[in-house]
C-alpha positions as a Markdown table, in Angstrom:
| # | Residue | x | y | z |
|---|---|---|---|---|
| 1 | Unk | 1.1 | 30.4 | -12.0 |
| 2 | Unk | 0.4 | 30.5 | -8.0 |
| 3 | Unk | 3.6 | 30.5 | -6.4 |
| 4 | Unk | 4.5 | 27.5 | -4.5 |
| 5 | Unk | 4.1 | 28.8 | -1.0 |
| 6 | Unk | 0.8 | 30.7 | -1.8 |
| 7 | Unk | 0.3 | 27.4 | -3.6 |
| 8 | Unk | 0.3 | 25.1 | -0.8 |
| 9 | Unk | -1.6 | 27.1 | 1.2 |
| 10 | Unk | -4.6 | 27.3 | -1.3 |
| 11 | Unk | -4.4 | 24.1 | -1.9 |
| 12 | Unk | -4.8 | 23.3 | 2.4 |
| 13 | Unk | -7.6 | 26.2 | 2.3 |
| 14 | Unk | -9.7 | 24.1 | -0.5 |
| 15 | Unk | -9.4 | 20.7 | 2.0 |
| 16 | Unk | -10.6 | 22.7 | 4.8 |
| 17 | Unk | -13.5 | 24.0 | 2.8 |
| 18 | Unk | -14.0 | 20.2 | 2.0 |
| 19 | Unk | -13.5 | 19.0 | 5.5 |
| 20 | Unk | -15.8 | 22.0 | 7.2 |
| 21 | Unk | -18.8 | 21.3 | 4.5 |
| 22 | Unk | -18.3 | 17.9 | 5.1 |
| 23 | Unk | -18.3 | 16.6 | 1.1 |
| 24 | Unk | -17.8 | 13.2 | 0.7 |
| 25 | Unk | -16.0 | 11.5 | -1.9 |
| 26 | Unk | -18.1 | 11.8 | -5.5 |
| 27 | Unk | -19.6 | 15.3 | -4.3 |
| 28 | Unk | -19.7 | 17.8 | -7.0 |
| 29 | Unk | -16.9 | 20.9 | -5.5 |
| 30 | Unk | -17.9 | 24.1 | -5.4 |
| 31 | Unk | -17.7 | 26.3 | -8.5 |
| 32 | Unk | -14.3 | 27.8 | -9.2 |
| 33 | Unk | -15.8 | 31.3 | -8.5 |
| 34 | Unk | -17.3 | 29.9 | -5.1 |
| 35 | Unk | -13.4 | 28.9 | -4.5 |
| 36 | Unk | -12.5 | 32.7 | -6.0 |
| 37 | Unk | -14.9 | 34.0 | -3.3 |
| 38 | Unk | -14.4 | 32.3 | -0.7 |
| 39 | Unk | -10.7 | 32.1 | -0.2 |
| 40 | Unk | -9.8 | 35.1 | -2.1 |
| 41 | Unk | -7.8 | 34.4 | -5.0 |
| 42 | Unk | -7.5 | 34.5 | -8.6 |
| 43 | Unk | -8.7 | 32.1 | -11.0 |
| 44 | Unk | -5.5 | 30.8 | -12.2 |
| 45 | Unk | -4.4 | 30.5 | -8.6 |
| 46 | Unk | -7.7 | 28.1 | -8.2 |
| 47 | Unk | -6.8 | 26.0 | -11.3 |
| 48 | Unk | -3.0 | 25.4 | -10.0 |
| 49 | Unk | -4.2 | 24.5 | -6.5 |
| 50 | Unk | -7.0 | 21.8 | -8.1 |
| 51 | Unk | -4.1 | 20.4 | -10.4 |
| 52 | Unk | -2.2 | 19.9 | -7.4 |
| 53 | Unk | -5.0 | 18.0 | -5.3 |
| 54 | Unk | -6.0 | 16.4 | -8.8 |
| 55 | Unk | -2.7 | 14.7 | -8.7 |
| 56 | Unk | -3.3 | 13.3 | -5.0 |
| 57 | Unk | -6.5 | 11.6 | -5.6 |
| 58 | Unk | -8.3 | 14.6 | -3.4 |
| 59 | Unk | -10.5 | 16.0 | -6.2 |
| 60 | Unk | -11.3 | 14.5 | -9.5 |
| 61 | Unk | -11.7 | 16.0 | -12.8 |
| 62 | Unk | -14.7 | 14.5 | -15.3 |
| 63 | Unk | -14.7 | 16.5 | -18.3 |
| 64 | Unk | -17.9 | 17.3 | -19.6 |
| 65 | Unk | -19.6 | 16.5 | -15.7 |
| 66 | Unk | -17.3 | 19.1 | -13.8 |
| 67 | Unk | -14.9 | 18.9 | -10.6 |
| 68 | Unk | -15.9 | 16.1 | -7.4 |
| 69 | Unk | -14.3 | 15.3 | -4.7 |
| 70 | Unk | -11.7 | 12.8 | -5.0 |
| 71 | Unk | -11.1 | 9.1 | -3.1 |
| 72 | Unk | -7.7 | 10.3 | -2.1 |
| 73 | Unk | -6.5 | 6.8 | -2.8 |
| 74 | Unk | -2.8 | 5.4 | -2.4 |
| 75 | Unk | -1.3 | 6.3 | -5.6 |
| 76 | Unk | 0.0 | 9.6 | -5.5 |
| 77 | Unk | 1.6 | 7.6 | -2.1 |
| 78 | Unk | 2.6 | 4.2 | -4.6 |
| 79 | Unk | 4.1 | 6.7 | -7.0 |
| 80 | Unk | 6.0 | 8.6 | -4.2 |
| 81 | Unk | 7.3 | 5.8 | -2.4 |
| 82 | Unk | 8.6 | 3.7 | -5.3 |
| 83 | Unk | 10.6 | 6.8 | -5.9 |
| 84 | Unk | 12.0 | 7.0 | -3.0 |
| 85 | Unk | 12.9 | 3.1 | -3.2 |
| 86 | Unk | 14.0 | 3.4 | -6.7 |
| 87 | Unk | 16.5 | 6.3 | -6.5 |
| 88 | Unk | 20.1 | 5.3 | -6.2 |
| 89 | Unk | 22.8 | 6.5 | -3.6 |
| 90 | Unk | 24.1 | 5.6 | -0.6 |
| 91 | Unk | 20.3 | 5.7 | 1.3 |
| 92 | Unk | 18.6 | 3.0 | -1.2 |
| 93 | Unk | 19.3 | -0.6 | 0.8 |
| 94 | Unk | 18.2 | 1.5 | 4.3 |
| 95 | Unk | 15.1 | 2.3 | 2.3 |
| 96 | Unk | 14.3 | -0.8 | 1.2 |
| 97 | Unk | 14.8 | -2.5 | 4.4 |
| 98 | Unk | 12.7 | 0.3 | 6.6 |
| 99 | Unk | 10.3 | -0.7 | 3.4 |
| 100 | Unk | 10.2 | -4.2 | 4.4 |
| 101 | Unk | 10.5 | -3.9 | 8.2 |
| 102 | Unk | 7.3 | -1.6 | 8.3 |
| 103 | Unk | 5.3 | -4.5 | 6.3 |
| 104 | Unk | 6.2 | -6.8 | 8.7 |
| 105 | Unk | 5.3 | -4.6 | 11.9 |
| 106 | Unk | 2.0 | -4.1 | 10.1 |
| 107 | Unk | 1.4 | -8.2 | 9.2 |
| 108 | Unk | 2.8 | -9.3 | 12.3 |
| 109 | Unk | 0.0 | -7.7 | 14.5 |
| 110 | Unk | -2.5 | -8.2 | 12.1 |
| 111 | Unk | -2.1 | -11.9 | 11.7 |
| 112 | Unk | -1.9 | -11.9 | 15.9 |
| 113 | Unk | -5.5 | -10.1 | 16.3 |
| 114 | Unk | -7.0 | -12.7 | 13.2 |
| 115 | Unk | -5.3 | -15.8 | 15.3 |
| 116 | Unk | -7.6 | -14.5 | 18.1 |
| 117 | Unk | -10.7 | -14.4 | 15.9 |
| 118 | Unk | -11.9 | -14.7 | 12.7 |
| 119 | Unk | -14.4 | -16.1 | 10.2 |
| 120 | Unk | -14.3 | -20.0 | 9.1 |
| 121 | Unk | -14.6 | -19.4 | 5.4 |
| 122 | Unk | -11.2 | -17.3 | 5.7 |
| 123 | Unk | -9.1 | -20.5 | 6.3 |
| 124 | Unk | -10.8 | -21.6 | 3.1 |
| 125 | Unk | -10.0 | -19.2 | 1.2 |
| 126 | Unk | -6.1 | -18.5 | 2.4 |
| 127 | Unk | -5.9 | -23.0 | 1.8 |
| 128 | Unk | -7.2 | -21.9 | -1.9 |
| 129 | Unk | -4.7 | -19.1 | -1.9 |
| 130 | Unk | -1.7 | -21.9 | -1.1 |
| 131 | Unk | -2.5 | -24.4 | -3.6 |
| 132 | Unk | -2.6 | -21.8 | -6.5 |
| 133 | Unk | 1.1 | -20.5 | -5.3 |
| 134 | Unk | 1.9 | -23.9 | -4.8 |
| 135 | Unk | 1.2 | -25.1 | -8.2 |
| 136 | Unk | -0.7 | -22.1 | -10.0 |
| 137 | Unk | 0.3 | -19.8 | -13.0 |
| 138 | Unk | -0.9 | -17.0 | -10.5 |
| 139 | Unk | 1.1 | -17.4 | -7.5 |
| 140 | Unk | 1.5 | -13.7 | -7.6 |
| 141 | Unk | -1.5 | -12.9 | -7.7 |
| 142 | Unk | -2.5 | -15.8 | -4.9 |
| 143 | Unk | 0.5 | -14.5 | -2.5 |
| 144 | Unk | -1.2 | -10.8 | -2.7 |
| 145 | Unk | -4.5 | -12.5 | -2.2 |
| 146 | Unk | -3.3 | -14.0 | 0.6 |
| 147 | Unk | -2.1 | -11.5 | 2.7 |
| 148 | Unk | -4.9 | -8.8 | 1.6 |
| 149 | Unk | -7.5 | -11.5 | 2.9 |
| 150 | Unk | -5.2 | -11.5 | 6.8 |
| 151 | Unk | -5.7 | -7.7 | 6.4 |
| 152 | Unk | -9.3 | -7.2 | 5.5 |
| 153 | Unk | -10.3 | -9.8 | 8.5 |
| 154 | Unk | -8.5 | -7.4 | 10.8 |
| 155 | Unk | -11.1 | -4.8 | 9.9 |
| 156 | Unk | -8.6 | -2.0 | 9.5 |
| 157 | Unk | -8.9 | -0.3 | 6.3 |
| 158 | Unk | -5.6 | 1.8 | 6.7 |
| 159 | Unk | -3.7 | -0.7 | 7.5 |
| 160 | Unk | -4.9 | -2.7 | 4.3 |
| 161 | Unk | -4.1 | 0.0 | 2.1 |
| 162 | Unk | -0.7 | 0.4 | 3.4 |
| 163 | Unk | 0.1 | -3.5 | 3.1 |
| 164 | Unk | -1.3 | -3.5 | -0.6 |
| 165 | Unk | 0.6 | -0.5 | -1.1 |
| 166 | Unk | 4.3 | -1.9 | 0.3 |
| 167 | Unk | 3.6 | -5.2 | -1.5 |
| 168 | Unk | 2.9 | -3.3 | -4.9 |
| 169 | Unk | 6.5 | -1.7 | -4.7 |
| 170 | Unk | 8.6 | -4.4 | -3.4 |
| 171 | Unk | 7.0 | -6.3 | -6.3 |
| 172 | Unk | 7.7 | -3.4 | -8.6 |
| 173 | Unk | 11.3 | -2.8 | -7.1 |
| 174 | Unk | 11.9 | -6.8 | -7.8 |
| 175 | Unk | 11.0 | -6.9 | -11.2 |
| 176 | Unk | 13.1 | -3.6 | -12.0 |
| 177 | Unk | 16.4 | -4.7 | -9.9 |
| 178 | Unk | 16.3 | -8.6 | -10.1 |
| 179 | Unk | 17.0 | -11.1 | -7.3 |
| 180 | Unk | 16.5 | -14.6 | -6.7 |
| 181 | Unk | 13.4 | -15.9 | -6.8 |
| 182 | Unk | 11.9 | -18.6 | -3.8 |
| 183 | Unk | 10.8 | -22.0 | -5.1 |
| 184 | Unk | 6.7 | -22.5 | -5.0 |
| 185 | Unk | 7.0 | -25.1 | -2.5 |
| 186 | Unk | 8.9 | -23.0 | -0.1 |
| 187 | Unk | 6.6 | -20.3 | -0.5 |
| 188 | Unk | 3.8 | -22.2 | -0.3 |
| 189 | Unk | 4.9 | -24.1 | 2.9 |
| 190 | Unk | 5.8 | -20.6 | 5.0 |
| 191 | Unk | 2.3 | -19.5 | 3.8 |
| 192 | Unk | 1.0 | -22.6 | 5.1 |
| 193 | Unk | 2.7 | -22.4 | 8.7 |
| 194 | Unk | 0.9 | -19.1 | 9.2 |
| 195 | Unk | -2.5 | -20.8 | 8.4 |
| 196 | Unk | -1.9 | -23.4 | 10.8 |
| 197 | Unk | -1.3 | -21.0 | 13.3 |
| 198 | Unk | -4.5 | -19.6 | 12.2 |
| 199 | Unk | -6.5 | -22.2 | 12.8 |
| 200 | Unk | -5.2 | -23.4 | 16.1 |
| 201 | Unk | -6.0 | -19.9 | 17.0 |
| 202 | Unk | -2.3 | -19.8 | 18.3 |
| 203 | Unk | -1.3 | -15.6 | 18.0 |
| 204 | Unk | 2.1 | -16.6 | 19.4 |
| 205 | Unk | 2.3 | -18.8 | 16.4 |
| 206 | Unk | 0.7 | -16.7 | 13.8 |
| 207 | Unk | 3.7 | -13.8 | 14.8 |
| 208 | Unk | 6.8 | -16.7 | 14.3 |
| 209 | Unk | 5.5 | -17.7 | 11.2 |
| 210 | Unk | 4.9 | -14.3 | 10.0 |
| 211 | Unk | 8.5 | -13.4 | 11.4 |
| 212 | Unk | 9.7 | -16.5 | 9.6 |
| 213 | Unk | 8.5 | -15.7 | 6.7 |
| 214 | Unk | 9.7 | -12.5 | 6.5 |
| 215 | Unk | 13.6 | -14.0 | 7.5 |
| 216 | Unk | 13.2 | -15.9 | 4.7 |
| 217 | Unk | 12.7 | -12.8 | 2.2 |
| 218 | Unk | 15.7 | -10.5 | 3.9 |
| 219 | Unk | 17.7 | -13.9 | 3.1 |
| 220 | Unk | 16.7 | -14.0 | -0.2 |
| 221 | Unk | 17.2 | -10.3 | -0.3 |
| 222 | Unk | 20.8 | -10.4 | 0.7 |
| 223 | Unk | 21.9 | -11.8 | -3.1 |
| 224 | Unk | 20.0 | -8.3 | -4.2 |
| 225 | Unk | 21.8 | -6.5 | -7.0 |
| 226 | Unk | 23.2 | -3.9 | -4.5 |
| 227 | Unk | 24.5 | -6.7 | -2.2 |
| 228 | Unk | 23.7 | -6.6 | 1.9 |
| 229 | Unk | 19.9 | -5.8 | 1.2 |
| 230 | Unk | 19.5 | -3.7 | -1.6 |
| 231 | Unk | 17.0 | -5.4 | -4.0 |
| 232 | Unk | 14.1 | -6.6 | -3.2 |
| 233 | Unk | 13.5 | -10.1 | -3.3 |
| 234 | Unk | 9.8 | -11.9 | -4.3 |
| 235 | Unk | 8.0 | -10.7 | -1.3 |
| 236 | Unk | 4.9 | -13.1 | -0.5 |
């Protein structure tokens, strides 16, 4: 086994070689004698380092077909983070709340640059979104839908991910640690203040009802399991 040090740096070596050939996601990788070769190592050396990008997304295994370049999606990052969130000690309501605070940073400037433009059919579909959280068995699913459509009308792909990303935890920290959950009308009505704002293309407005919003889950939040702000609450 590589050590960890020489590890790490094999590993950065084998991006590099897929930056500088510039191999896009799905490309085959080069052979693991190529990788011998070309960065000077032995083979079991190669096989830790593709583990270790194998478990961030960068490359991608398919038995039978050979190794490709990976997606490098978010879940190595999901996994990661909910661990972070998760572990207990003194740090856990801090992280939770920097969690939650960085979500809203995120939405709040989203929302303000979709206020200023944006599609017609959007309102349409974020009015659908409210009536299933409103009376729908998916109001879950709606409330995700929701804010992933406010991010993918900003046109910033990053930023998408990242919002999917804190949602999926907070939702995964809820349902581990408990809390109280909002009623669907309440929900549903701070959803709908922010597509009000929306369509009166009022950014001033779209930020307080995000902001409002958001109040209304560190509320809910302070009844947490760990008391001050240490579970988190429904997030929608």
């Amino acid at each position: 086994m590589a050590r960890p040090q020489l590890g790490d740096e094999i590993s950065k070596r084998i991006i590099d070689l897929i930056i500088e050939r510039d191999l896009p996601p799905g490309s085959p990788m080069p052979t693991e004698l190529d990788l011998m070769a070309d960065i000077g190592v032995s083979r079991n050396s190669i096989r830790e380092a593709i583990r270790a990008l194998r478990a961030l997304g960068i490359v991608e295994v398919r038995h039978g077909y050979g190794t490709f370049v990976g997606s490098a999606g978010s879940e190595a990052l999901r996994t990661w983070l909910l661990f972070r969130t998760r572990t207990p000690g003194a740090g856990t309501t801090g992280r939770l709340r920097d969690l939650l605070e960085v979500r809203e940073m995120l939405e709040t400037e989203l929302t303000r640059r979709v206020a200023r433009r944006h599609r017609p059919e959007l309102i349409s579909a974020l009015e659908s979104c409210v009536v299933r959280m409103r009376k729908g068995p998916d109001s879950a699913a709606a409330d995700r839908e929701f804010h992933d459509l406010i991010c993918a009308e900003a046109g910033f792909d990053l930023a998408r991910e990242l919002t999917r990303l804190f949602w999926d935890v907070y939702r995964a920290a809820e349902a581990e640690l408990g809390g109280p959950a909002g009623s669907a009308s309440s929900t549903a009505k701070r959803h709908q203040a922010i597509v009000d704002a929306l369509v009166a293309g009022d950014a001033d407005a779209a930020e307080e009802a995000v902001h409002r919003h958001f109040d209304e889950v560190r509320k809910r939040a302070k009844a947490g399991k760990y008391g001050g702000f240490g579970v988190a609450a429904p997030v929608e």
